[in-house]
Every structure is written in structure tokens, then in C-alpha cells.
N, C-alpha and C positions, 0 to 999 in steps of 0.2 A: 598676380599671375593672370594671362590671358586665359579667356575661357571661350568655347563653340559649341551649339548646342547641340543635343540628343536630337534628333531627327525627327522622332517618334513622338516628342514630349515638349520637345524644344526647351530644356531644361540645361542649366549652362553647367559642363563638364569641364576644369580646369585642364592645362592643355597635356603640361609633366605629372605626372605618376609614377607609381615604385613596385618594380618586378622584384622577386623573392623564392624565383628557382634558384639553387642552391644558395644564395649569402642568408636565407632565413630558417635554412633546416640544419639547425644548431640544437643546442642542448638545453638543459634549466640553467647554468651557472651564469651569475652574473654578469664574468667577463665575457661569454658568449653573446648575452643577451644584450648588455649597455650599449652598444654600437649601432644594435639595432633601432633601441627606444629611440637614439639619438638620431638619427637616417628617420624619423618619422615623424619629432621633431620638428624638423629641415625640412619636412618638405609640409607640414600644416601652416607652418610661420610663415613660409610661402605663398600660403592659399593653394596647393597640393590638394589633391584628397583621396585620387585612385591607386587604390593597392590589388594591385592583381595577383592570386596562387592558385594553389591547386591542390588535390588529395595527392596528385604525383610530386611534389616536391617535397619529400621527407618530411619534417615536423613542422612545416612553414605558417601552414594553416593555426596548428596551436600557438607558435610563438606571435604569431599577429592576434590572436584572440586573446594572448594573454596580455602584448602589450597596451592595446587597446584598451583593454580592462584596467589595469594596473595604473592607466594614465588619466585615466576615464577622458578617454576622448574617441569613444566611437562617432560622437557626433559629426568630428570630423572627418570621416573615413566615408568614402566612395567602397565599399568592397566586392570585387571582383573575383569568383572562384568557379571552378569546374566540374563536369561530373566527367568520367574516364572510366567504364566499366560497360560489360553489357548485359543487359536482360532486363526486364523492370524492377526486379526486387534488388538485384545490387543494387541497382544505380536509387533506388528508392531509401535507403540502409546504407551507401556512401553519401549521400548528401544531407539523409539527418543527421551522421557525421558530421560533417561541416559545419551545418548549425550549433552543435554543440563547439566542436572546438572554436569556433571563431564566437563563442559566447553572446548568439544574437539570435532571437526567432525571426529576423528579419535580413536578409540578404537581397544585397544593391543587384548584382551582376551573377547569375551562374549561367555557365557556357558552357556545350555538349566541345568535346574538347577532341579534335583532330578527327570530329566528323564521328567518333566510335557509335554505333548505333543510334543514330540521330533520327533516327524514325521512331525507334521506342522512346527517346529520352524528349523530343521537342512537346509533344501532348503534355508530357508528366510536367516539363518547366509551365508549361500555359496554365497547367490547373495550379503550380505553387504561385503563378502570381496572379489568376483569379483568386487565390486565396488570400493575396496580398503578403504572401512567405517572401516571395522576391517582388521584384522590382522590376525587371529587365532579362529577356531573353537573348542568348549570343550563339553562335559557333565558333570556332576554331579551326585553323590548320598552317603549320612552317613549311611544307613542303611544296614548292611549285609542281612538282609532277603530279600532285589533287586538286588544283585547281581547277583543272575540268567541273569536278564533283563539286566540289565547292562552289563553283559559279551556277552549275546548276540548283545546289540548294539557296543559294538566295536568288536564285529567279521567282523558284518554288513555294516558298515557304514566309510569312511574315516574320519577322526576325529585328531585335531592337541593336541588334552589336552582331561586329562582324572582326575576329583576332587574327591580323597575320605578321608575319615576318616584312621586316621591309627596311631597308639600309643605304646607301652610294652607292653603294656595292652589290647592291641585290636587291635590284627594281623592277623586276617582273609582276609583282605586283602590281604595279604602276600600270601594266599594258591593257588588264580586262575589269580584274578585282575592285581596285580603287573608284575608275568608272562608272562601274556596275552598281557599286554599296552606296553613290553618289546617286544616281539615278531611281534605285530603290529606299532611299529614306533613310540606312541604313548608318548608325554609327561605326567609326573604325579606330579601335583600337592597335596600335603599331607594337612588338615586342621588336628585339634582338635590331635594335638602330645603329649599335656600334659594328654591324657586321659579326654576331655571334662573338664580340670582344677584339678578332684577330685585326680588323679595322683598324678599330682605334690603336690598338699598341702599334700597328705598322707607322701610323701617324704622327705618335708622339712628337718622335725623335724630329718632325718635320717644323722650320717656322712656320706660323700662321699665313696662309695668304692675304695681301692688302684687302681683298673684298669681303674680307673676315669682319672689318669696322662698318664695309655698309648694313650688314645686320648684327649688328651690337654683339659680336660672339667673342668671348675673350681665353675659348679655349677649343679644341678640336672638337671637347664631348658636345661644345655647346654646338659648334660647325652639325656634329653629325646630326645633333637632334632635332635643329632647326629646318637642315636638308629634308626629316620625314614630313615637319610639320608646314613646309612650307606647300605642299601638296595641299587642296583645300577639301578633299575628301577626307583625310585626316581628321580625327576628333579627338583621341591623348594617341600619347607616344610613355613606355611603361619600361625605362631602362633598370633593369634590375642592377642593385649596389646593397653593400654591409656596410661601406665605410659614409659617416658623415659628408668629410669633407668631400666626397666623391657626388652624394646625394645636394651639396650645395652648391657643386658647378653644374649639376644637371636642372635644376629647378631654373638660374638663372636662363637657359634655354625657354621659361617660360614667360621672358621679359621682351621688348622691344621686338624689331624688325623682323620678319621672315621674307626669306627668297622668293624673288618672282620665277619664274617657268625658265627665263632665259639664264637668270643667276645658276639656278638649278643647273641646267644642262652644264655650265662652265665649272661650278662645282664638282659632277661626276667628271670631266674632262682633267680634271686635274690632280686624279687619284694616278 
């Protein structure tokens, strides 16, 4: 799989990665669980590594700590999590949460998550990775109407990751954000590339366009993902899936050709 580097480190981040709001907030039973193991899998055998959750996705957080464990292959895992709470002592008591459920004193990625008091929570992450607890500092936010704020805190603030929303379909990102985390050093983490899912199923049903072969896509998921990643601020792109075979057309996204600026445009032209 293609990889680009961290910014900050210049350390080469694989491009596909695996979101886990809802398909990972499952239960103990096996049938629940197997699909996931398998979905992670698919995307190491790939050369995969970034899994991104959260405390707000139901039990996502333990089912990755547990499969990680169970497979013993933390080593392969990039892992990416967030704090979501405010005041210092939550947010100090939800993240050593994390550390335990995801079964590691050591965490790749935690992100102050949709900005929630990010003035308490940014200090608290800088002392966990002078302490060498984490790795990597991030923010977050899916709504274009924070972007304002959001653009302001990475003017602001040194920062190793920067999470937004970004799709065909929903490129506002694209106008200040993506420049900006380009110009600040900034790694970008892309979620919700299918258009929040409604995207792609509108898609399906559609043949592939001819310029679908100039960059080696051999399915819409891979169309969409390649559309964020062909953006060269971009550093993964983190489409959340439960099903294998789902997580095996996405990773292919991390092979061959990406769109130039002009492909691009004729891409979103054709939605």
C-alpha cells in the first residue's frame, strides 16, 4: 500500500485505514466479533495500519483492544482515539480509559474530538506525549459551519493531525482546511469519503465511468477514495466498514494511480 508522510516526523503513514463508529460497537459473541477480526485482517495483509475510534462509539474502543490482543498484532496497528468530554479530570479519567480498553500504555494518535474544550484538553495531550503515553497530537471536527474555529486553532496551536469530513460531495474542506494543514505541517486524516454512506449507495446502481481505468479503480468505493486521496494534503483516508469483503475493496484504494486536480474536477462533475 502507498504511504505519505507525517509532517511533523516524516514517518510514512499507509494511505487506507479503518473507521469503527458504529460497525465496531458490537458485543463479546463471536459471530459479532469474527467479521471484525477479519476487516483487520484485510487491511494489515495490505500494509493497512490506521484504525481510528473513539469513547463516543459504543464499545468500539474495547472490541479493538480486544482484537488486537487476541491476534497479537498490536504491532501492526496505527491507533487513533479521542478524548470527548470537558473539564481536566474527565477528560484525564476518559483517556486512561482508553488506555486500558484498547490494552496499550502507549497510544499512536489521541484527538481533542469536535474541538470540545480544546484549550483544557491540548496541554494535557502535550504532557502525555512528553511522557511518551502518546505519539501524536490531533483535533477534530465534521461540521463545515466550525471551520472558522477550526481554522483558527491550527493557525494557533502546534498540532501533529488534523480529522475532517471530506467526500465528492462535500468539498468545502478542500476551499481553506486542506491548504491551511498543508501549509502548517499538518497531517490530514479524511473520515466519511463515501458521503456519510448516502454517496456511495446512490452510486452503486451507476456503471463505472471510462476514467475509472486511468486510476486503476475497479469499484465506486475505490472511485470515492481515491477522489480524497488524490488531494495531496491528504495523509489516510479512514472509511469505517464490519464487513471483510467491504474492507478489501477499500484497501485496494491504496494501490496504483490517483487523480490529478483536473481528473478531480471531472469526477465531482459527474456526480
Amino acid at each position: 500500500m502507498h504511504t505519505r508522510p507525517i509532517p511533523s516526523t516524516r514517518e510514512p503513514l499507509p494511505v487506507i485505514g479503518c473507521g469503527t463508529y458504529r460497525t465496531f460497537d458490537v458485543g463479546a459473541g463471536p459471530d459479532d466479533r469474527a467479521p471484525l477480526a477479519a476487516v483487520l485482517q484485510v487491511l494489515f495483509a495490505a500494509g493497512g495500519s490506521v484504525i481510528d475510534t473513539s469513547p463516543m462509539y459504543g464499545a468500539a474502543e474495547r472490541v479493538v483492544g480486544d482484537l488486537l490482543a487476541q491476534a497479537n498484532s498490536r504491532s501492526h496497528a496505527f491507533l487513533a482515539t479521542k478524548v470527548w468530554t470537558s473539564g481536566q479530570q474527565a477528560a484525564r479519567e476518559q483517556m486512561n480509559h482508553s488506555f486500558e480498553l484498547l490494552q496499550d500504555l502507549r497510544i499512536d494518535l489521541i484527538q481533542v474530538h469536535n474541538l470540545i474544550d480544546w484549550k483544557s484538553h491540548l496541554p494535557a495531550l502535550r504532557d502525555l506525549k512528553a511522557m511518551r503515553r502518546i505519539r501524536y497530537v490531533g483535533v477534530t471536527h465534521y461540521s463545515a459551519s466550525s471551520y472558522p474555529e477550526l481554522e483558527a486553532v491550527l493557525r494557533s496551536e502546534t498540532l501533529d493531525f488534523v480529522q475532517i469530513n471530506y467526500a465528492m460531495n462535500d468539498t468545502e474542506a478542500q476551499q481553506r482546511i486542506l491548504p491551511l494543514a498543508a501549509d502548517r505541517g499538518i497531517a490530514v486524516i479524511v473520515n466519511q469519503p463515501f458521503g456519510g454512506g448516502e454517496l456511495l449507495r446512490t452510486l452503486l446502481g451507476r456503471p463505472l465511468p471510462p476514467w475509472a481505468r486511468e486510476i486503476d479503480c475497479q469499484s465506486w468505493a475505490q472511485i470515492l477514495l481515491k477522489f480524497v486521496l488524490g488531494h495531496p494534503a491528504v495523509t489516510c483516508v479512514v472509511p469505517g466498514t464490519g464487513r471483510p469483503e467491504h474492507m478489501t475493496d477499500n484497501v485496494g484504494a491504496g494501490f496504483g494511480r490517483v487523480p490529478d486536480a483536473a481528473l478531480r474536477a471531472r469526477m465531482i462533475d459527474s456526480l
